[in-house]
LOKOLNU-817017 format. One record per residue: residue in three letters; x, y, z of N, C-alpha, C in turn. Coordinates in Angstrom, 1 decimal. Example, Ala and Ser with C-alpha at 12.3 -4.5 7.8 and 13.67 -1.06 7.14 Angstrom:
BEGIN
vonu_npx_npy_npz_capx_capy_capz_cpx_cpy_cpz
ALA_13.2_-5.7_7.8_12.3_-4.5_7.8_13.2_-3.3_7.8
SER_12.8_-2.2_7.1_13.7_-1.1_7.1_12.9_0.0_7.9
***
This chain:
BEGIN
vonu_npx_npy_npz_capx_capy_capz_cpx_cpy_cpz
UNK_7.8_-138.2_-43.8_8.4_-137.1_-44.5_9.6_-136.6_-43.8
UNK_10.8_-136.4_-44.7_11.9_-136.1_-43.8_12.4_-134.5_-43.8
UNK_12.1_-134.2_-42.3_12.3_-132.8_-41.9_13.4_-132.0_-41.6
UNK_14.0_-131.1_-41.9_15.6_-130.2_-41.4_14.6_-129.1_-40.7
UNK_15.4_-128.9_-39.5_15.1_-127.9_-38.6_15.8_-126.1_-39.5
UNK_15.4_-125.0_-39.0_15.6_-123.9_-40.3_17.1_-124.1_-39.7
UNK_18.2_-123.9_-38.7_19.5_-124.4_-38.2_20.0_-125.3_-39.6
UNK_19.6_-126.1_-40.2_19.8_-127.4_-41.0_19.6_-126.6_-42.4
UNK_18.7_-125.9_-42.7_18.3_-125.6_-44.1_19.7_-124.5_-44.6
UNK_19.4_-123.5_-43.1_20.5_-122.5_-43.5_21.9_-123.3_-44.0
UNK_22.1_-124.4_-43.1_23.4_-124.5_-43.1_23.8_-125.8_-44.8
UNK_22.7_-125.8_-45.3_22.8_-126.9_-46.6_22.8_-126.3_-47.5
UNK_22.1_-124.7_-47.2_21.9_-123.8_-48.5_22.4_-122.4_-48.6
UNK_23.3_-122.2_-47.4_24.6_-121.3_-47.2_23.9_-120.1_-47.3
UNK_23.2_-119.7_-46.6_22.7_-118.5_-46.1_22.1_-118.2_-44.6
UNK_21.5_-117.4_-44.1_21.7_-117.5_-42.8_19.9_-117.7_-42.3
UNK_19.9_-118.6_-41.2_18.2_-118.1_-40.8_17.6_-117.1_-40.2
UNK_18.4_-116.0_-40.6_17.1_-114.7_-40.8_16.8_-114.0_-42.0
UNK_17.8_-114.8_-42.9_17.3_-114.7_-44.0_16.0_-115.7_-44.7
UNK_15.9_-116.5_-43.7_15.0_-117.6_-44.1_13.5_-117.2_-43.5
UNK_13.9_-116.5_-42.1_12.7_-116.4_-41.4_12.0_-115.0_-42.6
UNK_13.0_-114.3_-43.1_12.7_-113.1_-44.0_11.6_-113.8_-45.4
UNK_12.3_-114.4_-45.7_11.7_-115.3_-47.2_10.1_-116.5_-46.4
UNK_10.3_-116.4_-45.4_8.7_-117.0_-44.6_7.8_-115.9_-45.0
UNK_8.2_-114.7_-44.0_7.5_-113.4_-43.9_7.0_-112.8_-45.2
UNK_7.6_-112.8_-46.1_6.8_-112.5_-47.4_6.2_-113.5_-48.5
UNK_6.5_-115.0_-47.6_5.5_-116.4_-48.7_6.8_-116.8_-50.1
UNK_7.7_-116.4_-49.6_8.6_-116.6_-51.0_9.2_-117.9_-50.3
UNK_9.7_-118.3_-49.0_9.9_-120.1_-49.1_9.5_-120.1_-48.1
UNK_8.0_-120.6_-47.6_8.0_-120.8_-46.1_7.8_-122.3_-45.9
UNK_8.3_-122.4_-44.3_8.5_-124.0_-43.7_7.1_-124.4_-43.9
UNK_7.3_-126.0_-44.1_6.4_-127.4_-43.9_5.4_-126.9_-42.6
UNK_6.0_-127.0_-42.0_4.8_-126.6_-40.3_6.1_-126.3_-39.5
UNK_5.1_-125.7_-38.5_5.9_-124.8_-36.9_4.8_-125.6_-35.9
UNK_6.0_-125.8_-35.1_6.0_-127.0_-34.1_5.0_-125.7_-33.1
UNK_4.8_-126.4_-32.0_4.1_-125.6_-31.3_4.8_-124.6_-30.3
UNK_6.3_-124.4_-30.3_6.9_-123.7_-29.4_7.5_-123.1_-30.6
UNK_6.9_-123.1_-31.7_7.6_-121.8_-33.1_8.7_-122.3_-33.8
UNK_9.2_-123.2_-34.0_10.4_-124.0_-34.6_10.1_-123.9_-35.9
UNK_11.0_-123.8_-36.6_10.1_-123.5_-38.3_10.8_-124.8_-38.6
UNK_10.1_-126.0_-39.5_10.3_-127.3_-39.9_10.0_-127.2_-41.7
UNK_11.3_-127.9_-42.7_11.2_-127.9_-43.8_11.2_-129.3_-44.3
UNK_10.4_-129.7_-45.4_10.9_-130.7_-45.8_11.7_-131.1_-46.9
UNK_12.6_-131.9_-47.0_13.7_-131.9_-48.0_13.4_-132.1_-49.0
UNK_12.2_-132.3_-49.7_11.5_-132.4_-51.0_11.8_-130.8_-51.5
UNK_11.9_-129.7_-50.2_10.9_-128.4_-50.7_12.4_-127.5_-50.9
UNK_13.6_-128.7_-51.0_15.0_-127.7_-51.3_15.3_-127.3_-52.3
UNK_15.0_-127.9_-53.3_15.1_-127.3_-54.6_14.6_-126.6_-55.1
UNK_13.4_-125.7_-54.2_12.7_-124.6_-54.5_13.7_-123.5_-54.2
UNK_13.8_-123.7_-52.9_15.3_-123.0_-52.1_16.6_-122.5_-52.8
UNK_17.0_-123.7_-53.7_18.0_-123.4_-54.5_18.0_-122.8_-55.5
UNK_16.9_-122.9_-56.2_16.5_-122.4_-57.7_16.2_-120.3_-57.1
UNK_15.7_-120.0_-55.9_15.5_-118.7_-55.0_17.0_-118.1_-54.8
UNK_17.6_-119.1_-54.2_19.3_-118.2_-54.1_19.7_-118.3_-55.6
UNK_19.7_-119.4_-56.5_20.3_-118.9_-58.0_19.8_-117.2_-57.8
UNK_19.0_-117.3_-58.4_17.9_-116.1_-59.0_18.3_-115.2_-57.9
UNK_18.5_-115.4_-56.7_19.1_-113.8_-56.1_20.5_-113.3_-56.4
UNK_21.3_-114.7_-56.4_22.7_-114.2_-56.9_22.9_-113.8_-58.7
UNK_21.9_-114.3_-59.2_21.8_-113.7_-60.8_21.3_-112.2_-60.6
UNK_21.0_-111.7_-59.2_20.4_-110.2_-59.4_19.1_-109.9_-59.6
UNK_18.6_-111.0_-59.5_17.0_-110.7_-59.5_16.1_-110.3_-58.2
UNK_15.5_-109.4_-58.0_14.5_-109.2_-57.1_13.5_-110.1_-56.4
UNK_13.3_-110.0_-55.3_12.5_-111.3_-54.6_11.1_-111.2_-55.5
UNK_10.3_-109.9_-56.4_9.1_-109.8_-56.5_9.5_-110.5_-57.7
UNK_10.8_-110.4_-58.3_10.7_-111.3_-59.9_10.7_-112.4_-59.5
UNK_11.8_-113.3_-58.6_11.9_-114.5_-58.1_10.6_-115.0_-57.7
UNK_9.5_-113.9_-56.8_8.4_-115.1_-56.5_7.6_-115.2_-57.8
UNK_7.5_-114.4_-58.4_6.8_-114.6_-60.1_7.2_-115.9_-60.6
UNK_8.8_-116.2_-60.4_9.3_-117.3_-61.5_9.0_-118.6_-60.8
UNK_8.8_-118.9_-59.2_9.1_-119.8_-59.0_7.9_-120.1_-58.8
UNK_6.5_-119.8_-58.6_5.2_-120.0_-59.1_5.0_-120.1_-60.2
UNK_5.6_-120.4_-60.8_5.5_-120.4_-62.0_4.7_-119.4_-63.1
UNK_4.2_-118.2_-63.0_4.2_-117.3_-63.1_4.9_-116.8_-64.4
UNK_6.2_-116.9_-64.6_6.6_-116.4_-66.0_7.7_-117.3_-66.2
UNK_8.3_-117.5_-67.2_9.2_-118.3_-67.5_10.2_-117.9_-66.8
UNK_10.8_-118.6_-66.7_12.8_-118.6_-65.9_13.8_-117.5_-66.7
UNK_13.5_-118.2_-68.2_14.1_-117.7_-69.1_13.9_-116.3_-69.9
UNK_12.5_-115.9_-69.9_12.2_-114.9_-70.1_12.8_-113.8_-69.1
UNK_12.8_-114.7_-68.0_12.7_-112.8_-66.4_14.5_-112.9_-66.6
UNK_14.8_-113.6_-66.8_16.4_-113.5_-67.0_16.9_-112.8_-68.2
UNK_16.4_-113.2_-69.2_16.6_-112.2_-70.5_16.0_-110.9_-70.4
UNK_15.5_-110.4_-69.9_14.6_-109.1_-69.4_16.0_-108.5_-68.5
UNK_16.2_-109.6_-67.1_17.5_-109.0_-66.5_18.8_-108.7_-67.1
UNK_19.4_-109.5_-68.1_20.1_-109.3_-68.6_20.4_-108.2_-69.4
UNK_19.3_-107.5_-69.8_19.0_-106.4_-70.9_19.4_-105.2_-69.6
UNK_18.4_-105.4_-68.6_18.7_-104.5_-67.4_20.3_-104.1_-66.8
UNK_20.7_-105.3_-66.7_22.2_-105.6_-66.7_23.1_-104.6_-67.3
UNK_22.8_-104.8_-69.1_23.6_-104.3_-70.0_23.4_-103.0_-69.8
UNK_22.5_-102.2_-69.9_22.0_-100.8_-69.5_22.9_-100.9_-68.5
UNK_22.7_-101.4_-67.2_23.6_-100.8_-66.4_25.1_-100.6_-66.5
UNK_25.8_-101.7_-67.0_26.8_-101.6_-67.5_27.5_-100.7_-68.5
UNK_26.6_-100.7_-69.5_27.0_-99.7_-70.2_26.8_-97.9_-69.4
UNK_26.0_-97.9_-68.5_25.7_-96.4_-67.6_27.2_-96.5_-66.8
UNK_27.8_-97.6_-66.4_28.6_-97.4_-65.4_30.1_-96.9_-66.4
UNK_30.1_-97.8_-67.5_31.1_-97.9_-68.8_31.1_-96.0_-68.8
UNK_30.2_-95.3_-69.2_30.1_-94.2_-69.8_30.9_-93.5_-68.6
UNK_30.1_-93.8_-67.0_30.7_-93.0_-66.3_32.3_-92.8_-65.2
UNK_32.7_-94.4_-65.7_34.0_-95.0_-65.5_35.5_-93.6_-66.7
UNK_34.8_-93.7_-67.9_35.6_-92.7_-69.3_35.1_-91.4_-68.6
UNK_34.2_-90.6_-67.9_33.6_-89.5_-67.8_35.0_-89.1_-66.5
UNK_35.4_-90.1_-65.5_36.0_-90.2_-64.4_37.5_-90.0_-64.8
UNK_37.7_-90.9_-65.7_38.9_-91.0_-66.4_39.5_-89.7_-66.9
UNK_38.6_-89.4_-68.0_38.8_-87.8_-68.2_39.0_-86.9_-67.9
UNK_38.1_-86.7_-66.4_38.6_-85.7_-65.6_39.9_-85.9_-65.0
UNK_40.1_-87.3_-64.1_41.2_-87.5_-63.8_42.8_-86.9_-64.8
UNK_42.4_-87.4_-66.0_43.3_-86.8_-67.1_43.6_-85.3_-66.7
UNK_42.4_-84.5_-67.4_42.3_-83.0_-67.2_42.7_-82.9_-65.7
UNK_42.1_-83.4_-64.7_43.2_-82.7_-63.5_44.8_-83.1_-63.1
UNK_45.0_-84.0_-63.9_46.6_-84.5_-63.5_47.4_-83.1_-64.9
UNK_46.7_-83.7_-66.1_47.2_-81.9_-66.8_47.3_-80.8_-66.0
UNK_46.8_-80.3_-65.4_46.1_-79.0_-64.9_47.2_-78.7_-63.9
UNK_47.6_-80.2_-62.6_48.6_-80.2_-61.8_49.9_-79.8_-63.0
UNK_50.4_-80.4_-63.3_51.5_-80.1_-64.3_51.7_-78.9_-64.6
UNK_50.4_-78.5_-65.4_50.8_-77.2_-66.0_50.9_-75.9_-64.6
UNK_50.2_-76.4_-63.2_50.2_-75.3_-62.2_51.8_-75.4_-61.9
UNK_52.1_-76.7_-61.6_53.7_-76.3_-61.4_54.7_-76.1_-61.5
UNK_54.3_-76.1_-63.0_55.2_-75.1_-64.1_55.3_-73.9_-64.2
UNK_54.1_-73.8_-64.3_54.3_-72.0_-64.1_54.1_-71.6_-62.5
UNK_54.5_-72.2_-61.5_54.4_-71.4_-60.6_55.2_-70.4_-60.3
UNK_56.2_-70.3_-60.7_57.8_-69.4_-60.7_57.5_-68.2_-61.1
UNK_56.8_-68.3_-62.2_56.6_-67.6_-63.1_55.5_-66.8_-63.3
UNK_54.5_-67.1_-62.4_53.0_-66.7_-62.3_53.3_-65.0_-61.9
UNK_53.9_-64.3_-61.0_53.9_-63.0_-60.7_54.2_-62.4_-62.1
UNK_55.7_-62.6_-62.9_56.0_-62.1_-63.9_55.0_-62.2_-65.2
UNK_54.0_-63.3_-65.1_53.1_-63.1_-66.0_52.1_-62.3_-66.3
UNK_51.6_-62.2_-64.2_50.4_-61.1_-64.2_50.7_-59.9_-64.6
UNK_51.7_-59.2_-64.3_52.3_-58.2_-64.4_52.3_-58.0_-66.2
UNK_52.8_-59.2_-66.7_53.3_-58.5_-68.3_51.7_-58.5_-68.8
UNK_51.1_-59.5_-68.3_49.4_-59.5_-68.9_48.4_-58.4_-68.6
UNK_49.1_-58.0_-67.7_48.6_-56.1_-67.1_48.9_-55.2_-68.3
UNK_49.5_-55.0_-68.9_50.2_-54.4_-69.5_49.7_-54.0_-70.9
UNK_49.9_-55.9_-71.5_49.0_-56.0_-72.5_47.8_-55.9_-72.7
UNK_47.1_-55.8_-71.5_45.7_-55.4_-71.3_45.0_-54.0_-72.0
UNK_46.1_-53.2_-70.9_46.0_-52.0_-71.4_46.5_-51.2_-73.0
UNK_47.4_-52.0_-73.0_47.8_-51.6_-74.5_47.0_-51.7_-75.9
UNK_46.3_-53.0_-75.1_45.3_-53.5_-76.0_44.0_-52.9_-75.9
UNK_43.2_-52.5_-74.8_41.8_-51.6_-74.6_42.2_-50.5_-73.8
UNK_43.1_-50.5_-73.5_43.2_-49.1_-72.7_43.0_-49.1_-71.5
UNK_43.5_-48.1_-70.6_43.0_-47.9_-69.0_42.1_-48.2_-68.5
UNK_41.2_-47.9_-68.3_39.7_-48.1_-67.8_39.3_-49.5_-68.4
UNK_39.2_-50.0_-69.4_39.1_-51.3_-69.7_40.3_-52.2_-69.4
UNK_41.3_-52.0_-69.4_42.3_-53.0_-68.3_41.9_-52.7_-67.2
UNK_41.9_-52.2_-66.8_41.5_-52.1_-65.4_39.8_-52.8_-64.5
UNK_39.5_-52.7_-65.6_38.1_-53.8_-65.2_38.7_-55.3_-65.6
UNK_39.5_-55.4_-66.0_39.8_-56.8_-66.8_41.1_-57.4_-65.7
UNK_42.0_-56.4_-65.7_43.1_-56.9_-64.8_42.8_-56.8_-63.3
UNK_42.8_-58.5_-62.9_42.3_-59.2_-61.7_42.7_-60.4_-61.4
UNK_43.3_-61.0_-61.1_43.8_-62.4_-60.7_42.6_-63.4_-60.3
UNK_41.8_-64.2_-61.0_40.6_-64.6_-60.7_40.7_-66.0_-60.1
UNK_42.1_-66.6_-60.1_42.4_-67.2_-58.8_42.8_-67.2_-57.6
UNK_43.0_-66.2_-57.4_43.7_-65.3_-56.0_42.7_-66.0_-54.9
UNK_43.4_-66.4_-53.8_43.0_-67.4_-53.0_42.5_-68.0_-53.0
UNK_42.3_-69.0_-53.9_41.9_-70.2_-54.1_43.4_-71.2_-53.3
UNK_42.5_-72.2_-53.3_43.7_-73.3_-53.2_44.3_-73.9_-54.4
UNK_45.7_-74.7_-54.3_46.3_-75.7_-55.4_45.3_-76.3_-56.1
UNK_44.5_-77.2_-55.4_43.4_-78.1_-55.4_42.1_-77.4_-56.4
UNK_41.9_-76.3_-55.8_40.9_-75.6_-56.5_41.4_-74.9_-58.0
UNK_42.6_-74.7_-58.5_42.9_-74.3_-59.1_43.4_-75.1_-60.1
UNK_43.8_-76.6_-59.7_43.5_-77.8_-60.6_42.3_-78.1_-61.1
UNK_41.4_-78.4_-59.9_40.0_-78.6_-60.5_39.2_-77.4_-62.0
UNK_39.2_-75.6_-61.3_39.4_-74.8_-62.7_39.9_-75.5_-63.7
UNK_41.3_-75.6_-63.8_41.7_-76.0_-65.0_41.3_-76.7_-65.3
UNK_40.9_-77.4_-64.7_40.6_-78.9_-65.4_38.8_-78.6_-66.6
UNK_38.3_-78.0_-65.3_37.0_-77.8_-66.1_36.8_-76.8_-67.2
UNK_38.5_-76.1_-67.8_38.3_-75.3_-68.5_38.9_-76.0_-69.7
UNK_40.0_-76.8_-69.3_40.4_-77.2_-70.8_39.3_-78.6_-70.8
UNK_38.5_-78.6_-70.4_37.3_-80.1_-70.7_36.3_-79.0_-71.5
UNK_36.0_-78.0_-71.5_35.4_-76.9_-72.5_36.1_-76.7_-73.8
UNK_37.8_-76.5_-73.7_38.4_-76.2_-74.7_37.8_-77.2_-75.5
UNK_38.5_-78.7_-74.7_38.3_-79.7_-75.9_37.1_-79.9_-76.7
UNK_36.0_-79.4_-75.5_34.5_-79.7_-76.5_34.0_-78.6_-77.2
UNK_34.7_-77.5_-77.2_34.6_-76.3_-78.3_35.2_-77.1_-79.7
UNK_36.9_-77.7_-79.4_37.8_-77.7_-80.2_36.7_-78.8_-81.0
UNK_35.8_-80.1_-80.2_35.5_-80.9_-81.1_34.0_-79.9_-82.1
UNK_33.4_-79.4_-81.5_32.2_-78.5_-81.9_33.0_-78.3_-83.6
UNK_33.9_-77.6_-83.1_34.6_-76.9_-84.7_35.2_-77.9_-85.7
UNK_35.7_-79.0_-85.0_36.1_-80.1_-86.1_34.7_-80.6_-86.7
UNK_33.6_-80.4_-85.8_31.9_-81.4_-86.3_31.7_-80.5_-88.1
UNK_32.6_-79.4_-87.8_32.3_-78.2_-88.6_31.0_-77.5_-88.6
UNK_30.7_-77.1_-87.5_29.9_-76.2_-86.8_30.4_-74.7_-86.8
UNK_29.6_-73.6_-87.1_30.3_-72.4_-86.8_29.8_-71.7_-86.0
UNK_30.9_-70.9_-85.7_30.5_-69.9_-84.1_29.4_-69.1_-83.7
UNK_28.3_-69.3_-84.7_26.9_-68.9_-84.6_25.9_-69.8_-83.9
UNK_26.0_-71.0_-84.1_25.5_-71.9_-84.5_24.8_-72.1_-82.7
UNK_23.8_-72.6_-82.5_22.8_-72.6_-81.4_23.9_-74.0_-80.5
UNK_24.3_-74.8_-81.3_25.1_-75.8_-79.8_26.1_-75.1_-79.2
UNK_27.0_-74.6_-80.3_28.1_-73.8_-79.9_28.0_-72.6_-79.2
UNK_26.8_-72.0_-79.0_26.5_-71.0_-78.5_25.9_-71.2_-77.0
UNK_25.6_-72.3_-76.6_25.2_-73.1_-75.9_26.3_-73.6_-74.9
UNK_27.2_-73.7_-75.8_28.3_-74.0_-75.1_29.1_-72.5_-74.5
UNK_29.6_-71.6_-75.3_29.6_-70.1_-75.3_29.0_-70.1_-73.9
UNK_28.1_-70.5_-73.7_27.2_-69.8_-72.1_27.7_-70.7_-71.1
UNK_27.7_-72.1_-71.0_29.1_-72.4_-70.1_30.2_-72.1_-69.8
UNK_30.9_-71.5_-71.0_32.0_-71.2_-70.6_31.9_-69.6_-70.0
UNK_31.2_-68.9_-70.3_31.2_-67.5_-69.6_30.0_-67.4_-68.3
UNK_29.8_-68.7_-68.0_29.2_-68.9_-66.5_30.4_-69.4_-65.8
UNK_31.1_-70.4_-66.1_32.5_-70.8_-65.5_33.4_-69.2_-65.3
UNK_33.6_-68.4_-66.1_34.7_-67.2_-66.2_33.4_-66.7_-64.8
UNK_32.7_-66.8_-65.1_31.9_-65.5_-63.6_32.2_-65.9_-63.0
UNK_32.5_-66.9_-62.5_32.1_-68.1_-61.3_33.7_-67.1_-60.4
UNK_34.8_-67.2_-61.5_35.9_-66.3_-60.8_36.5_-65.2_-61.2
UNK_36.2_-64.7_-62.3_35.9_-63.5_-62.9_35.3_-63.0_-63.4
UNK_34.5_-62.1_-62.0_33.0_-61.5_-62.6_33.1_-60.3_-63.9
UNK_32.0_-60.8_-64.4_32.3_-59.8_-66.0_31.0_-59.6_-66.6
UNK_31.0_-58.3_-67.0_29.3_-58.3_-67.8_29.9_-58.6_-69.1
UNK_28.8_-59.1_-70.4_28.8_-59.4_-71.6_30.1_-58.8_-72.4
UNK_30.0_-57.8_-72.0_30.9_-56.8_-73.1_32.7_-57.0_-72.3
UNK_32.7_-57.1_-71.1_33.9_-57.5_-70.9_34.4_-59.0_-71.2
UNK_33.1_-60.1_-70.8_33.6_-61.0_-71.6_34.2_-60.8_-72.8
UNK_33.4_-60.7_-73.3_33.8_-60.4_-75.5_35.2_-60.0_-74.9
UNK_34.9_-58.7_-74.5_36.7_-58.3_-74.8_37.9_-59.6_-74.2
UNK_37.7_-60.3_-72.8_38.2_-61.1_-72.7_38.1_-62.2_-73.9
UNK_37.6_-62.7_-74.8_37.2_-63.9_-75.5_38.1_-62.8_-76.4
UNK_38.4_-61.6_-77.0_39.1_-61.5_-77.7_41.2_-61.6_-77.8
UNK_41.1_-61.9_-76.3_42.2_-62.2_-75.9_42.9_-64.0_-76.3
UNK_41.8_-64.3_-76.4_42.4_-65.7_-76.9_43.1_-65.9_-78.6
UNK_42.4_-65.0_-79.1_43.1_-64.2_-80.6_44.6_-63.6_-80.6
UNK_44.5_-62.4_-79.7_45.2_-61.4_-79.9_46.6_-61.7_-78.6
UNK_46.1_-62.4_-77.6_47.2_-62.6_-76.5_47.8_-63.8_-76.7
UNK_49.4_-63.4_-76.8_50.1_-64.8_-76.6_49.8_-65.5_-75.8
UNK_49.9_-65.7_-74.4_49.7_-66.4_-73.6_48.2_-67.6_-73.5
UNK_47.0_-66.2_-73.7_45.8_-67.0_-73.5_46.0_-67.7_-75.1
UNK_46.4_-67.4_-76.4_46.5_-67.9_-77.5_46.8_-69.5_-77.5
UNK_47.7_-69.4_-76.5_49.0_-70.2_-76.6_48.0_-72.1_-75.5
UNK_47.3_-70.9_-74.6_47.1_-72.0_-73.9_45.7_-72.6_-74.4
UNK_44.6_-71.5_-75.8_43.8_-72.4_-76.0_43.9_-73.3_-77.4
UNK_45.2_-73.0_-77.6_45.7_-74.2_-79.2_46.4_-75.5_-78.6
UNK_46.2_-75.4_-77.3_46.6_-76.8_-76.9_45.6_-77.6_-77.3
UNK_44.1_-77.3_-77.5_43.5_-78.2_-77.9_43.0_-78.1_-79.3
UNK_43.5_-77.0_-79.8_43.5_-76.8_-81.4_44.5_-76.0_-81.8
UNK_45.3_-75.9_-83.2_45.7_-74.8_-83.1_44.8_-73.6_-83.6
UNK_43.7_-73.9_-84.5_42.9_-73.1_-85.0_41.9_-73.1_-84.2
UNK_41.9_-73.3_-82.7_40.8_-72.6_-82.0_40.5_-71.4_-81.8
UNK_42.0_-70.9_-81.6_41.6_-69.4_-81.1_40.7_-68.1_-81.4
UNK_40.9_-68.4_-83.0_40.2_-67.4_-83.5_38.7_-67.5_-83.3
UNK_38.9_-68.7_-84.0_37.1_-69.1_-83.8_36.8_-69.4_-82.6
UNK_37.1_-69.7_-81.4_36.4_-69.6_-80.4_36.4_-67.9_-79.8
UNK_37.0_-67.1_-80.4_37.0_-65.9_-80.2_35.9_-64.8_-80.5
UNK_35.8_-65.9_-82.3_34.5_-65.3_-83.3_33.5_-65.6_-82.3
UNK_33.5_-67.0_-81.8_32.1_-67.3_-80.8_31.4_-66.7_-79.9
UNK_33.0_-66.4_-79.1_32.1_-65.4_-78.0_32.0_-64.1_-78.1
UNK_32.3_-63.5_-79.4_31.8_-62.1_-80.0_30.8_-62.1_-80.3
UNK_29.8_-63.5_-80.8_28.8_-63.5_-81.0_27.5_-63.9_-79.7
UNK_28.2_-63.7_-79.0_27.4_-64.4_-77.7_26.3_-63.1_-77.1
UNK_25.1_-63.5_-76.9_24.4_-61.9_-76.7_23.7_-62.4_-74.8
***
């Protein structure tokens, strides 16, 4: 019977021998006999067991499925069509979260844009949005409202907000295309994201929310920036978080 030393097996079946002495150790390919000073000895009959083991690892299979198949144990074809199903699932998990990545990426390269556009301009806005505050609810409620709720943040951090706010707009804006109304238990659901996001940097009890949510209505500015993802968002995302309890 003609013997390869494990030196010989590794080097015909392109893997290394501690991967071989590994596949001894759990019965998945072990040598012909071990010489008496421990030499592990194969016989060349027993390589195409060997080969049919690396297929099946490089197709992604598990050594516990591989020793199933090569005992014959379950069909070849079966544990591979099983894997393949496994496969697709994954791919399609990775597919979903490759567009989930993409998206953001999108929303935060917008968000860059829009910060350095208005950066010139950012003092003169707070100031006229102070204004309107008051004109609109009066003293004591501008004045709980008027706050700069990115005030020391970083560029970075202030991209990221944005980003995670107009990824809300758009899933309000689709909510309302589904033709859903601003009552309605998803939308409302959503409603509570977005006024855990506003706490997160503008802390606000319920009723100042509302009053802010009615600024997306009534203020140019915030009007302006939530019809980028509809133009008929405003109102009705306005109706929504009037209704939010």
């Amino acid at each position: 019977m003609e013997e390869l030393s494990i030196g010989q097996v590794a080097k015909r079946a392109g893997i290394s021998a501690r991967m071989l002495r590994h596949y001894d150790r759990i019965g998945l390919f072990v040598p012909t006999r071990v010489s008496g000073n421990g030499y592990r000895w194969y016989a060349v009959h027993a390589m195409p067991r060997l080969y049919r083991i690396i297929a099946l690892r490089r197709a992604g299979l598990g050594l516990d499925s591989i020793a199933g198949i090569v005992a014959d144990q379950e069909a070849e074809a079966e544990a591979l069509r099983k894997h393949l199903v496994e496969l697709r699932a994954e791919r399609d998990r990775i597919d979903a979260l490759i567009d989930a990545i993409d998206e953001q990426i999108l929303q935060l390269d917008q968000a860059h844009r829009v910060a350095r556009v208005g950066q010139g301009s950012h003092a003169g806005q707070s100031a006229a949005f102070a204004r309107r505050l008051e004109r609109a609810f009066g003293r004591s409620a501008a004045r709980a409202l008027d706050s700069d709720p990115l005030a020391g943040l970083t560029d970075a951090d202030v991209e990221h907000v944005t980003a995670e706010m107009n990824g809300l707009m758009a899933a309000f804006a689709e909510l309302m295309n589904s033709g859903l109304t601003p009552d309605s238990a998803q939308v409302q659901l959503l409603v509570e994201e977005h006024y855990a996001l506003t706490c997160r940097y503008w802390p606000a009890d319920i009723e100042t929310y509302r009053r802010l949510g009615e600024l997306y209505e009534t203020d140019p500015l915030q009007r302006e920036i939530v019809s980028r993802s509809d133009p008929a968002l405003p109102a009705w995302l306005a109706r929504a978080i009037k209704l939010h309890t």
